[in-house]
KEKE-3310 file (N, C-alpha, C; in steps of 0.2 Angstrom, whole numbers, plus 5000, padded with zeros to 4 digits):
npx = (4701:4698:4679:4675:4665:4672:4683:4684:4674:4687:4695:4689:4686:4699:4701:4690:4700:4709:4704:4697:4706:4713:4711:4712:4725:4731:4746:4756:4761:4753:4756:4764:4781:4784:4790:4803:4814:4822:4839:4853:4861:4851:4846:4854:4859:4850:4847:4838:4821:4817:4824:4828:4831:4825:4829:4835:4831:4837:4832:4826:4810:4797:4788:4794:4801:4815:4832:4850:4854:4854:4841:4832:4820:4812:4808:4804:4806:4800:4805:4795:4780:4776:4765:4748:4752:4750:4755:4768:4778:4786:4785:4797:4807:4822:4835:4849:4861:4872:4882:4895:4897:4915:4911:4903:4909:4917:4909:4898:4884:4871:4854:4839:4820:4804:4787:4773:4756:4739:4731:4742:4756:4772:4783:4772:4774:4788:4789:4780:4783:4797:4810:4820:4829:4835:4842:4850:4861:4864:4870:4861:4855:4838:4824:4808:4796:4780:4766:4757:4744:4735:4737:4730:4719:4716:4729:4734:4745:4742:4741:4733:4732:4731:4742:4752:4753:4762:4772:4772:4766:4765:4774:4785:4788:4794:4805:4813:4815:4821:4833:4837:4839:4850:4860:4863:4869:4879:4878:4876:4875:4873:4865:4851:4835:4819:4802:4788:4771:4754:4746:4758:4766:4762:4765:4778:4780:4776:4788:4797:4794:4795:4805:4820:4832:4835:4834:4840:4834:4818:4802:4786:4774:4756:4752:4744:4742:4749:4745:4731:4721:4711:4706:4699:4687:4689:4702:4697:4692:4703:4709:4701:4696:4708:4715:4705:4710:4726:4736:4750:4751:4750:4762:4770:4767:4772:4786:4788:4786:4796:4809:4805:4808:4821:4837:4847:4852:4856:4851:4840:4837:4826:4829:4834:4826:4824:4815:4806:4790:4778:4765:4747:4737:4725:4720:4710:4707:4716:4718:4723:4726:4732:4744:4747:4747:4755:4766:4769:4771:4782:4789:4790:4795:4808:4814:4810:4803:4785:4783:4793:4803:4817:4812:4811:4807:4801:4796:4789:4783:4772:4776:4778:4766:4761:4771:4777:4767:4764:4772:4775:4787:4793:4805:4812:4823:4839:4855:4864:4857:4842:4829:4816:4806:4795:4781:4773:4760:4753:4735:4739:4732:4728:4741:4758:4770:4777:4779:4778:4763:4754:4753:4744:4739:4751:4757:4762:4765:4777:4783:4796:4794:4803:4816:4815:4814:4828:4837:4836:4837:4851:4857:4856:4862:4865)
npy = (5355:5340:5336:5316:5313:5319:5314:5300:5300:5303:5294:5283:5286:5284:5270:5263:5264:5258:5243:5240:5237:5224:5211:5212:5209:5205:5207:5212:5215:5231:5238:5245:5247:5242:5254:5254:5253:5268:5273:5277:5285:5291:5298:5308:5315:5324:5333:5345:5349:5339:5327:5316:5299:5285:5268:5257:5241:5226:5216:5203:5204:5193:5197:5206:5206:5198:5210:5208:5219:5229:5229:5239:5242:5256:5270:5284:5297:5313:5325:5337:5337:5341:5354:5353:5337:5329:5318:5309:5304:5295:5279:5272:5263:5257:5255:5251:5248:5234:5234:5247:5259:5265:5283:5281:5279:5289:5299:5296:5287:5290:5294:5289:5296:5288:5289:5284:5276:5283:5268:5262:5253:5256:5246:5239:5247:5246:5232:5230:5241:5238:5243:5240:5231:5239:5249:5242:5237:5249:5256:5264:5271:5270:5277:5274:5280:5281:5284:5289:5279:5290:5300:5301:5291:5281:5282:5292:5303:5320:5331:5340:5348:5365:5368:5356:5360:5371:5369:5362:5351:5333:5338:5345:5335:5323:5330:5331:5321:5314:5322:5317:5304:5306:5310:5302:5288:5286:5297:5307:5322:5328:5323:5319:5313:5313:5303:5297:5289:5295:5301:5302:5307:5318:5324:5325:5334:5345:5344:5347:5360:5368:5364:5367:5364:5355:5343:5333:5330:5326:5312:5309:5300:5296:5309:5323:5339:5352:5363:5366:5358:5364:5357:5340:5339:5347:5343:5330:5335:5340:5330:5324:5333:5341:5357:5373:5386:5396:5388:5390:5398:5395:5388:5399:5407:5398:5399:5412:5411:5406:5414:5423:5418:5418:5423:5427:5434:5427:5414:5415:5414:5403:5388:5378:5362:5347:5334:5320:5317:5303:5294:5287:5284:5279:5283:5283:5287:5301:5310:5311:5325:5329:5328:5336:5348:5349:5349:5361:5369:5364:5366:5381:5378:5375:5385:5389:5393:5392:5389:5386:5380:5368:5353:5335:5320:5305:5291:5274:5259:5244:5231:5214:5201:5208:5213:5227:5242:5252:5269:5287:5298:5314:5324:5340:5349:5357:5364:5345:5341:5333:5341:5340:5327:5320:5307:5296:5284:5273:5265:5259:5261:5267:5264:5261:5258:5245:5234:5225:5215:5209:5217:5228:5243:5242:5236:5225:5226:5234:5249:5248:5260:5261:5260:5269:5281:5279:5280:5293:5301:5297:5307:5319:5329:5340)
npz = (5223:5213:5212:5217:5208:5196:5195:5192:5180:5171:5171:5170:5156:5151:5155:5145:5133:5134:5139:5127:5122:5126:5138:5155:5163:5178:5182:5190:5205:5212:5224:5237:5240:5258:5271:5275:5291:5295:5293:5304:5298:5289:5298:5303:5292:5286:5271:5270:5267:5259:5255:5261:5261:5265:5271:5258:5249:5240:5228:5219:5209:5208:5199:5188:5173:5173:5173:5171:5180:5197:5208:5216:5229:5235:5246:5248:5257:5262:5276:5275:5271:5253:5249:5246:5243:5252:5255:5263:5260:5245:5234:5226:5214:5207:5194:5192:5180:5176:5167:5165:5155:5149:5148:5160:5169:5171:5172:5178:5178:5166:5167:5167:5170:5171:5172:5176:5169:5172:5182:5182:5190:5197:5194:5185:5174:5171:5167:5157:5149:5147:5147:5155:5152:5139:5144:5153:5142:5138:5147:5156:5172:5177:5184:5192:5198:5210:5208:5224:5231:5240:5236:5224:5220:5209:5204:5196:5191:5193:5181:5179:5188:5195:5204:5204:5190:5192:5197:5209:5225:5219:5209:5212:5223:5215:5208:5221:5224:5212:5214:5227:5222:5212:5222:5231:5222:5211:5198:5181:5179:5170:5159:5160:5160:5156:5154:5151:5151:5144:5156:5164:5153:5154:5166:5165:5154:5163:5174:5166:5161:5172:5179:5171:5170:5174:5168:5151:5140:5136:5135:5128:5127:5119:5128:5133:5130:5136:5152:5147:5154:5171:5180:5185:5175:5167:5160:5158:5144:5138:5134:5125:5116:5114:5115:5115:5115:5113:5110:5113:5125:5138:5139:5138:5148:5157:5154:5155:5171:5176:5172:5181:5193:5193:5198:5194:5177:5168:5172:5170:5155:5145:5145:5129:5128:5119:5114:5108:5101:5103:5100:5095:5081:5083:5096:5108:5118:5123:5113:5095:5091:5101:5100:5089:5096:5107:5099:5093:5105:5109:5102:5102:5115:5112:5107:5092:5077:5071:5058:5045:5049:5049:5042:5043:5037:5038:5032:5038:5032:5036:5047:5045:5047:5056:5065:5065:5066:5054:5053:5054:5054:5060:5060:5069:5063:5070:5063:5061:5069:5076:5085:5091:5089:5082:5083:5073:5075:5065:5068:5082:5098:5115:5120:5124:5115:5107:5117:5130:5128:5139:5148:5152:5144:5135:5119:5110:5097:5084:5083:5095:5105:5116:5114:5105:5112:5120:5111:5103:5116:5117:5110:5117:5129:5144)
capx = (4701:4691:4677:4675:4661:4673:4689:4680:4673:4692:4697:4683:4689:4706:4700:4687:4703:4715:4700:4693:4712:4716:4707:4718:4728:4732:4751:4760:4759:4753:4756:4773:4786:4783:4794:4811:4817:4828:4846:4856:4865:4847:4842:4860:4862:4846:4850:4834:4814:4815:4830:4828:4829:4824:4836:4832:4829:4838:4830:4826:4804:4796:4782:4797:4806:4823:4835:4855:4858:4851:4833:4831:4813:4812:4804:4808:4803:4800:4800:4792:4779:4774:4759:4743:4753:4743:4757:4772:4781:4783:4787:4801:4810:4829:4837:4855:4865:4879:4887:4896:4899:4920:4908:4898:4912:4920:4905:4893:4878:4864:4848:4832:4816:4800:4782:4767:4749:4733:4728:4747:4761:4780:4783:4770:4778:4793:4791:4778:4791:4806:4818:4829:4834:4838:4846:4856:4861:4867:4873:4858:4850:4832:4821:4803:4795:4775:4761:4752:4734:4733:4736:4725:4716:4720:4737:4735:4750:4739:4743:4726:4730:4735:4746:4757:4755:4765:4781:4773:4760:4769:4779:4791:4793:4796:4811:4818:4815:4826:4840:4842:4843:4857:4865:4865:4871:4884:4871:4879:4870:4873:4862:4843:4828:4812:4796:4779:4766:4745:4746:4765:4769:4758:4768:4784:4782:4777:4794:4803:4794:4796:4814:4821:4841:4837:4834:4843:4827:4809:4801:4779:4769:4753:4752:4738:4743:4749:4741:4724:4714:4713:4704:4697:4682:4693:4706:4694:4691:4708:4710:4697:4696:4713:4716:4702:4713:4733:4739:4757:4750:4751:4770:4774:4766:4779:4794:4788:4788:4802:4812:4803:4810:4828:4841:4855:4850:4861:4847:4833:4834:4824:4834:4830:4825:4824:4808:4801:4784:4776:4757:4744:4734:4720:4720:4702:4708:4719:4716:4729:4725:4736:4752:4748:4746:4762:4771:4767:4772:4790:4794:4789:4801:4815:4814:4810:4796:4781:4784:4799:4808:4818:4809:4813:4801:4802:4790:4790:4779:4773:4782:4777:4765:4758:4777:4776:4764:4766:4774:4779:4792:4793:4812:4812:4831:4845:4861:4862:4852:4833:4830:4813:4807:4788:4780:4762:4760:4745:4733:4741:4727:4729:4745:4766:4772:4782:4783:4775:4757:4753:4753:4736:4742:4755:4756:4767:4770:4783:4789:4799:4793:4809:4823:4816:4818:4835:4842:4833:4841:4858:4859:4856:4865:4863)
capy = (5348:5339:5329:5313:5309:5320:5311:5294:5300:5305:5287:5279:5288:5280:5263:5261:5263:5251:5240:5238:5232:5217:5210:5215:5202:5209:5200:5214:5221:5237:5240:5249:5242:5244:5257:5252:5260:5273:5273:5282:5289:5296:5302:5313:5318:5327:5337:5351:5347:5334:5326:5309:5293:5279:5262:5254:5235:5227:5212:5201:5203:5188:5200:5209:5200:5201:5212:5207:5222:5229:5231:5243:5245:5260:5275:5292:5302:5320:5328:5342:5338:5349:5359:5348:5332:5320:5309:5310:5297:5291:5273:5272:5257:5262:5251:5252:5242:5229:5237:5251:5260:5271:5286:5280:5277:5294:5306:5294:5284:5293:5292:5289:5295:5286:5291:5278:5281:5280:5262:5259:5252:5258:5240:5238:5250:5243:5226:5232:5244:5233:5248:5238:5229:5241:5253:5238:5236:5255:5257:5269:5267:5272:5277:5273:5283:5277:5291:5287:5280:5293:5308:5298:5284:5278:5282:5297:5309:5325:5333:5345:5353:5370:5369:5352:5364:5378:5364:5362:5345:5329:5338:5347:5329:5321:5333:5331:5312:5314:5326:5313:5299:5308:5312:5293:5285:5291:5298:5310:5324:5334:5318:5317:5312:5313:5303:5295:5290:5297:5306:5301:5312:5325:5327:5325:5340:5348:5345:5349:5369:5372:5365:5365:5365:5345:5338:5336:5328:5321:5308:5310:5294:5298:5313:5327:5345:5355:5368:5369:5360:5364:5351:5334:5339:5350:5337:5325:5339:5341:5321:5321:5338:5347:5366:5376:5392:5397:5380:5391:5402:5390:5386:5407:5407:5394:5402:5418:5413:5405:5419:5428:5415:5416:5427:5431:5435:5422:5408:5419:5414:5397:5382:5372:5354:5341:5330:5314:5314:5299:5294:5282:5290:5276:5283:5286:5292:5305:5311:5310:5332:5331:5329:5342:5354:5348:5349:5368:5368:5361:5371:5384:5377:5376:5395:5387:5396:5384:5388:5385:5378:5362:5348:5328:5317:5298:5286:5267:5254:5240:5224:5208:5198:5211:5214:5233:5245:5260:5276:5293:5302:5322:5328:5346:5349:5362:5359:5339:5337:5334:5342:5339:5321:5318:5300:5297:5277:5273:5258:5262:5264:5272:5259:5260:5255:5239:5233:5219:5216:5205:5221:5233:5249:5242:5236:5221:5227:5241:5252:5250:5265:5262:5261:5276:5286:5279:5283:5300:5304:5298:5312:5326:5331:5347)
capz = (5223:5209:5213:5216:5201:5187:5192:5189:5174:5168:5172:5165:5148:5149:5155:5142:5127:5137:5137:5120:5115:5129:5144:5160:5167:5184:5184:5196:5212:5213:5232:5236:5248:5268:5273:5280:5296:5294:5296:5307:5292:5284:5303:5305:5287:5282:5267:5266:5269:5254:5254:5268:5260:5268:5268:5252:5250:5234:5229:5212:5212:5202:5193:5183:5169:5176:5169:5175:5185:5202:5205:5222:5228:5240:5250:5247:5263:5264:5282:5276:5264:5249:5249:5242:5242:5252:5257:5266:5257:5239:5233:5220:5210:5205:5191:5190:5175:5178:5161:5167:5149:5150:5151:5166:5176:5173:5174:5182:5174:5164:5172:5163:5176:5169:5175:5174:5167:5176:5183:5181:5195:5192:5193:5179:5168:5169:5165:5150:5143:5144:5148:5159:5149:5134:5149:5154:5135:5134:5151:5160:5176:5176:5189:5192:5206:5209:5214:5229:5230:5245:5232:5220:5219:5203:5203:5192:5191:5192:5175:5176:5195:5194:5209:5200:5184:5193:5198:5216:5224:5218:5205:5218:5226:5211:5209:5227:5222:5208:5218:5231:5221:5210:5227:5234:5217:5203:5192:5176:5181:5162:5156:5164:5155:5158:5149:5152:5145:5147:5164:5166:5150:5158:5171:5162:5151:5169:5176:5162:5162:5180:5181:5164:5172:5179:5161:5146:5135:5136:5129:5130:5126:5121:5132:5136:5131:5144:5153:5145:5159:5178:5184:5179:5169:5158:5161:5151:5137:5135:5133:5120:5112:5114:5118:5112:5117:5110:5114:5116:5128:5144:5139:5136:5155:5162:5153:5161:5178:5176:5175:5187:5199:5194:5202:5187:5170:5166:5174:5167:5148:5145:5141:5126:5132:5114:5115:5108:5107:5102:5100:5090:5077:5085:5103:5109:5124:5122:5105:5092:5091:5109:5098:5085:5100:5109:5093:5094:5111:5109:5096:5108:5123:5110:5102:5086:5071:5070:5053:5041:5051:5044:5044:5041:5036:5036:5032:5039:5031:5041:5047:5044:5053:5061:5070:5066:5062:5050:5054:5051:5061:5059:5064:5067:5066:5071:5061:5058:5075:5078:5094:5091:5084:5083:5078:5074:5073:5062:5071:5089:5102:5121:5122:5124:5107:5106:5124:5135:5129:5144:5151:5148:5140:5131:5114:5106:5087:5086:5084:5099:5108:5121:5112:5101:5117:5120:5104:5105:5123:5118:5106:5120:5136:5144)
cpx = (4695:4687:4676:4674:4667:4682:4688:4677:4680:4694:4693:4682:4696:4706:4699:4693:4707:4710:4697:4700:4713:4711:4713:4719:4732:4739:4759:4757:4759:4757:4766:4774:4784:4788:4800:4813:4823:4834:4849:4860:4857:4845:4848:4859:4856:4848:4844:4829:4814:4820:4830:4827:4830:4828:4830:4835:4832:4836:4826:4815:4803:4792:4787:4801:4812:4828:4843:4858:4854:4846:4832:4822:4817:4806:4808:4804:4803:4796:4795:4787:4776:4767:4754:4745:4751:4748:4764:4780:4781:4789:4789:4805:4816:4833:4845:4860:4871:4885:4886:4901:4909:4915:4906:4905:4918:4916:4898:4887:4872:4861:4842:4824:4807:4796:4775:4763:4745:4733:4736:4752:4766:4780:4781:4772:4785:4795:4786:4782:4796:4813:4823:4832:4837:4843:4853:4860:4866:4870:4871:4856:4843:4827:4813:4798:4785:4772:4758:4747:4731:4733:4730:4722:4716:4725:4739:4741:4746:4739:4741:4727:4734:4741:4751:4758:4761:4771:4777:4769:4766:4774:4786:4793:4797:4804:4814:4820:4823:4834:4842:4845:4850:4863:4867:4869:4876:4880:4874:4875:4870:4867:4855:4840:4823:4806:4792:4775:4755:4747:4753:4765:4765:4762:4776:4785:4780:4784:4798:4803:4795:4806:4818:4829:4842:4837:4839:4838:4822:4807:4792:4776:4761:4750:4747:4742:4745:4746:4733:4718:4716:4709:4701:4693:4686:4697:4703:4692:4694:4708:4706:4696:4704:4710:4709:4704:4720:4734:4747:4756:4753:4759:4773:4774:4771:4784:4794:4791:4794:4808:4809:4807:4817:4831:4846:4849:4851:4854:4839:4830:4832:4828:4831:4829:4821:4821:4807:4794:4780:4770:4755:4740:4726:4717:4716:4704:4711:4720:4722:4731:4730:4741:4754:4748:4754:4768:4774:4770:4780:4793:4795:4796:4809:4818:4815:4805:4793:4780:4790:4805:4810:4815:4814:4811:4802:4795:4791:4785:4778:4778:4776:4772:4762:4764:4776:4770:4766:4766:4778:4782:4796:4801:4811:4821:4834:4851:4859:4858:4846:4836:4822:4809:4797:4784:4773:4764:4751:4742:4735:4736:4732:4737:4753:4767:4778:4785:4778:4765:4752:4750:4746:4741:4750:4753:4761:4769:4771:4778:4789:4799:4799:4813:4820:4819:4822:4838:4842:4839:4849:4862:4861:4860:4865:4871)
cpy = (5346:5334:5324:5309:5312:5315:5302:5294:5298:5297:5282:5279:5284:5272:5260:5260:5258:5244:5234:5234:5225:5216:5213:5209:5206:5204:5204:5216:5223:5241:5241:5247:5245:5248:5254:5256:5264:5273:5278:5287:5295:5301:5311:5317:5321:5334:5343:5343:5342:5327:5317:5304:5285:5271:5259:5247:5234:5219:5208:5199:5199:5191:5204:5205:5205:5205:5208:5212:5225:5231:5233:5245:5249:5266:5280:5295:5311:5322:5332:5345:5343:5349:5355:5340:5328:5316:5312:5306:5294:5284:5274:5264:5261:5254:5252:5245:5238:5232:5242:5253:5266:5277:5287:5281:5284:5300:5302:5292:5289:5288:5294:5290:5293:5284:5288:5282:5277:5272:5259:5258:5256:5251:5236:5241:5250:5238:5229:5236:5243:5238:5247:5237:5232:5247:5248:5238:5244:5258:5264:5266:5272:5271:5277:5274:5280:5284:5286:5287:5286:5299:5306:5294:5279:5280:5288:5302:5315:5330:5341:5348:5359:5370:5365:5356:5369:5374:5362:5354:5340:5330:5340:5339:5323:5323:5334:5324:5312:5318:5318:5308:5300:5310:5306:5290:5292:5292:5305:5317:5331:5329:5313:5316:5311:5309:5298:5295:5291:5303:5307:5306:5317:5327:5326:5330:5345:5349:5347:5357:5371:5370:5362:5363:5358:5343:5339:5334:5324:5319:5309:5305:5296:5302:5319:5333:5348:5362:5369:5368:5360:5361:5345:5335:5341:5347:5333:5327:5337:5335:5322:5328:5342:5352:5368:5385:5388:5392:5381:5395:5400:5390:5393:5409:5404:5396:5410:5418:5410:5412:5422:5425:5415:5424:5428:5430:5430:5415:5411:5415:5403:5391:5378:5366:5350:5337:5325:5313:5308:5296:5289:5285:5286:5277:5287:5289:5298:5304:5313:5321:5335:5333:5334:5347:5356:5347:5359:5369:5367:5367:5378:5384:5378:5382:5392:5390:5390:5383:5390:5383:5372:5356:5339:5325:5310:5294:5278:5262:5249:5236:5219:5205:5203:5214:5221:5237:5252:5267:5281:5296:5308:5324:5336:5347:5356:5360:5350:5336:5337:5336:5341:5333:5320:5313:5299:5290:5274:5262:5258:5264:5268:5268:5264:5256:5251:5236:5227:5220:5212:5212:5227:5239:5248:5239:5232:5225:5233:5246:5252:5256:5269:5262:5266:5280:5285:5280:5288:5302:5302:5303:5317:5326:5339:5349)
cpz = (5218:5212:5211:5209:5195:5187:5188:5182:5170:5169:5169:5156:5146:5150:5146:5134:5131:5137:5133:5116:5119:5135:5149:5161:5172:5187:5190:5200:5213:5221:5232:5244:5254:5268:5275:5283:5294:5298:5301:5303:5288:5292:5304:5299:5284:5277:5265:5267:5265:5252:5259:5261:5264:5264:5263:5254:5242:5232:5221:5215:5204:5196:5189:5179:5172:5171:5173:5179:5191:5200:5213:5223:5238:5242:5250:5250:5263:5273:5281:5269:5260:5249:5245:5240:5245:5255:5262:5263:5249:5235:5225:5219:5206:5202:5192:5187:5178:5172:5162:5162:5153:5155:5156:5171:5178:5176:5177:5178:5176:5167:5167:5169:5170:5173:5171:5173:5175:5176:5183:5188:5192:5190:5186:5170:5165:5166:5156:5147:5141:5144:5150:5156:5142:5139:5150:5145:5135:5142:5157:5166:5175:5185:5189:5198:5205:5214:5218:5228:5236:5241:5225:5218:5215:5202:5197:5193:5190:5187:5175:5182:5194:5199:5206:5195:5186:5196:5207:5220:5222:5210:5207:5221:5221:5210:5215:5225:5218:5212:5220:5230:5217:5218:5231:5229:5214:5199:5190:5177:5173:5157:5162:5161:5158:5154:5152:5150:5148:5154:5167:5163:5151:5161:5170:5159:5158:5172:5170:5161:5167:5181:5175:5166:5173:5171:5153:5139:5138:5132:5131:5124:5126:5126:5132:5132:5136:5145:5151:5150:5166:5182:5181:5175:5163:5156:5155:5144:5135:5130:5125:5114:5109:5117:5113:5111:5114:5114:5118:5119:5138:5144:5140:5146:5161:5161:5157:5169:5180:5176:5179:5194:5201:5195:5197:5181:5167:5163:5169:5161:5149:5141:5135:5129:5124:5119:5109:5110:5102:5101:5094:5088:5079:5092:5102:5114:5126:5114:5102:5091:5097:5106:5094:5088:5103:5105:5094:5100:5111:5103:5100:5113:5119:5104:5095:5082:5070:5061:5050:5042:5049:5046:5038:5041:5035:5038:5033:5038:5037:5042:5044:5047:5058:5067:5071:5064:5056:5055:5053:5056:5056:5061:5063:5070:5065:5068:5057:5065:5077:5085:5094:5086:5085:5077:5079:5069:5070:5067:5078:5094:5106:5125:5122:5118:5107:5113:5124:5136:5133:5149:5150:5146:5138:5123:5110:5101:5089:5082:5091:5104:5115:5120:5107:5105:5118:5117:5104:5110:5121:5114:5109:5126:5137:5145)
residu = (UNK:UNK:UNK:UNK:UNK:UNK:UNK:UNK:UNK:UNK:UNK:UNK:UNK:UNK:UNK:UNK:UNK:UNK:UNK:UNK:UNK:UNK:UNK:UNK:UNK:UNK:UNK:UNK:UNK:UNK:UNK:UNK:UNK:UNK:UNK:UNK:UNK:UNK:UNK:UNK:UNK:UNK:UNK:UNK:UNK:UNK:UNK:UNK:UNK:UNK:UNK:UNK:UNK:UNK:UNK:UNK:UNK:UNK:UNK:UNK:UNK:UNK:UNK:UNK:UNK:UNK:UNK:UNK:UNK:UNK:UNK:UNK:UNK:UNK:UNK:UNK:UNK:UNK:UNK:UNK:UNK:UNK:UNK:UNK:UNK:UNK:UNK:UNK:UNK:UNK:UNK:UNK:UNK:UNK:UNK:UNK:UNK:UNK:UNK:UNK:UNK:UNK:UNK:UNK:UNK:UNK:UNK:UNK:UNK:UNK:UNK:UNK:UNK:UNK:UNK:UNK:UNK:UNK:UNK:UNK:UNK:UNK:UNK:UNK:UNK:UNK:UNK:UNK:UNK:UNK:UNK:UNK:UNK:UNK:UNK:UNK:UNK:UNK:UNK:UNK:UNK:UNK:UNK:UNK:UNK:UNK:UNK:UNK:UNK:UNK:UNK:UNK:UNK:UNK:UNK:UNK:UNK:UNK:UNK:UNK:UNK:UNK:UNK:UNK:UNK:UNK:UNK:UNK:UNK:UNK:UNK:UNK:UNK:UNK:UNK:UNK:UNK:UNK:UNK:UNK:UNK:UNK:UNK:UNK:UNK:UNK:UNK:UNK:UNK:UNK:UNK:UNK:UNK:UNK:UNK:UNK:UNK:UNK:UNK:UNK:UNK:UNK:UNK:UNK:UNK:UNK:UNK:UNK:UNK:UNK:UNK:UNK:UNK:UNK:UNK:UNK:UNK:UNK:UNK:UNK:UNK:UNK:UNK:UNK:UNK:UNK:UNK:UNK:UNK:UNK:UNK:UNK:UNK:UNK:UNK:UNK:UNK:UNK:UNK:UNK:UNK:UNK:UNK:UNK:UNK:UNK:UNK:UNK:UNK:UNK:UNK:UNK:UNK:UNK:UNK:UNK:UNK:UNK:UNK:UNK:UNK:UNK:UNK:UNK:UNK:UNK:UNK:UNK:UNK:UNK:UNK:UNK:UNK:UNK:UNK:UNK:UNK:UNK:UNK:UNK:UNK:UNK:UNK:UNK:UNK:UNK:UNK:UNK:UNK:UNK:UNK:UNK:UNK:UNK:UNK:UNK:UNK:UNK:UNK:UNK:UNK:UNK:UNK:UNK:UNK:UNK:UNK:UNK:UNK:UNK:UNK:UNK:UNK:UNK:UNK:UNK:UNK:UNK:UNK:UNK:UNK:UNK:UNK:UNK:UNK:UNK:UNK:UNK:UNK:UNK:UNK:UNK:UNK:UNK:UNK:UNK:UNK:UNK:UNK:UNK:UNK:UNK:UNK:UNK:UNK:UNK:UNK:UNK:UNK:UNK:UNK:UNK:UNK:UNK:UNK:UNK:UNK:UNK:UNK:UNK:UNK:UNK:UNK:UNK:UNK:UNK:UNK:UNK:UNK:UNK:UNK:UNK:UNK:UNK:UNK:UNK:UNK:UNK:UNK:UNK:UNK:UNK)
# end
């Protein structure tokens, strides 16, 4: 458990860039719905220690701009919670589209799971990133689960705990989250996605190396490296230095134990998982060195040579007006398919790239950072 003074520090690092770009204006509600009593259907039907969800409330809240399709805030209960998680219970927000693509209605709606940063609600990241409504638009629904202040006080996803590092803590609940909700809804389960940004995409590329079989891509927003540190001081290295050790060493370690866990040879070999990763070349709080590490990394998860492999290079001048910034976007591609996409936005602090800058850690001028991931993710299915 890190102390108190180094997690404050760690949070006093990601403040100070959210910051120096906007005042806050505090326009949602952090606090996650009251529990709803449980039904006699969740009381009878327990599917496994992780598995209860609690009756969901479906309701139009004023602090999100409205999308037209449902907007579900609820409580995902475990009887049996996991080892170091602190809570018993975690408060999630579930969109589901009114446009129900052919697709959707044969193999069940893609599902997009997106994981807020420090100091952030789900609530907040949703209305800052605008996903509904490009979800509604393309026919996903997207899930928006919220850590407890009872596992950390700032709402931190725990990125840097060795026990979340190893799939267990609230990255195991995360992953029951996600089961049950694909078990209550028609949710495509060949089409998962995973991404978040700061501590989200921390614990985004976490889930993708402990349970590579649920996801078919990830998207990481301004994201930490994985592995390097095991508690917040190194946590806050990481942030500012990167890895000072084999950046693809951490990764060789998850795909190890990864087979180690599996029963057929079959399940052994490590699945590729295509990633988007995304970042500002102006972010003082996690250093733009996090993306050149996690480049290395991916290339890694998806048995590619960090060298000579095909690359694709585009260049995008600014907009207008300050509408976008400049940027370059690296495709490392298979055939005519990036499985690997990585964008480095010049002028881009600690922020989401072209969402709701009403919101602290976003960022008006594009590039679009949500419909990059949606265009990305509709390339892949597992």
């Amino acid at each position: 458990m890190a102390k108190a003074g180094s997690v404050s520090r760690l949070l006093r690092a990601l403040m100070r860039a959210g910051q120096a770009q906007k005042n806050f204006i505090e326009r949602l509600g952090a606090a996650a719905p009251k529990p709803a009593k449980r039904s006699a259907v969740s009381r009878k039907n327990k599917r496994g220690p992780h598995t209860e969800i609690l009756k969901t409330r479906q309701h139009g809240r004023p602090d999100v701009t409205p999308a037209p399709g449902k907007w579900i805030a609820s409580n995902f209960a475990y009887s049996s919670p996991p080892p170091e998680s602190h809570a018993s219970r975690m408060a999630y927000w579930l969109y589901l589209p009114d446009n129900t693509p052919a697709s959707a209605m044969r193999h069940g709606l893609p599902l997009i799971v997106m994981l807020h940063g420090c100091q952030q609600s789900a609530t907040q990241f949703a209305k800052g990133s605008r996903m509904n409504h490009l979800a509604e638009s393309k026919g996903y629904a997207v899930l928006y689960p919220q850590q407890s202040l009872s596992v950390q006080a700032h709402r931190c996803w725990r990125w840097y705990s060795p026990a979340v590092q190893a799939g267990g803590a609230e990255a195991g609940a995360l992953v029951a989250l996600i089961e049950a909700v694909c078990k209550r809804h028609r949710i495509d389960r060949r089409r998962i996605y995973v991404c978040g940004i700061s501590a989200g995409a921390g614990m985004a590329a976490i889930l993708v190396l402990n349970y590579p079989e649920l996801f078919a891509a990830a998207g990481l927003h301004s994201g930490p490296i994985y592995g390097a540190g095991h508690n917040a001081v190194e946590g806050m290295r990481v942030m500012r230095h990167g890895s000072a050790a084999d950046p693809c060493a951490p990764v060789d370690q998850a795909i190890a134990r990864h087979g180690a866990r599996s029963t057929s040879s079959a399940a052994s070999s490590f699945p590729a998982i295509p990633a988007i990763l995304i970042h500002g070349d102006d972010d003082k709080a996690v250093h733009p060195v996090n993306q050149d590490q996690l480049t290395l990394q991916w290339l890694r998860i998806n048995h590619m040579p960090s060298r000579g492999v095909d690359q694709r290079i585009t260049h995008k001048p600014a907009g207008r007006a300050g509408k976008r910034n400049a940027f370059v976007t690296r495709d490392y591609v298979i055939g005519n398919k990036p499985v690997l996409r990585v964008v480095r936005i010049a002028g881009l602090a600690h922020e989401w790239s072209g969402g709701d800058s009403s919101e602290r850690f976003h960022a008006s001028a594009g590039p679009d950072a949500s419909l990059m991931m949606l265009s990305f993710f509709s390339k892949h299915r597992r």
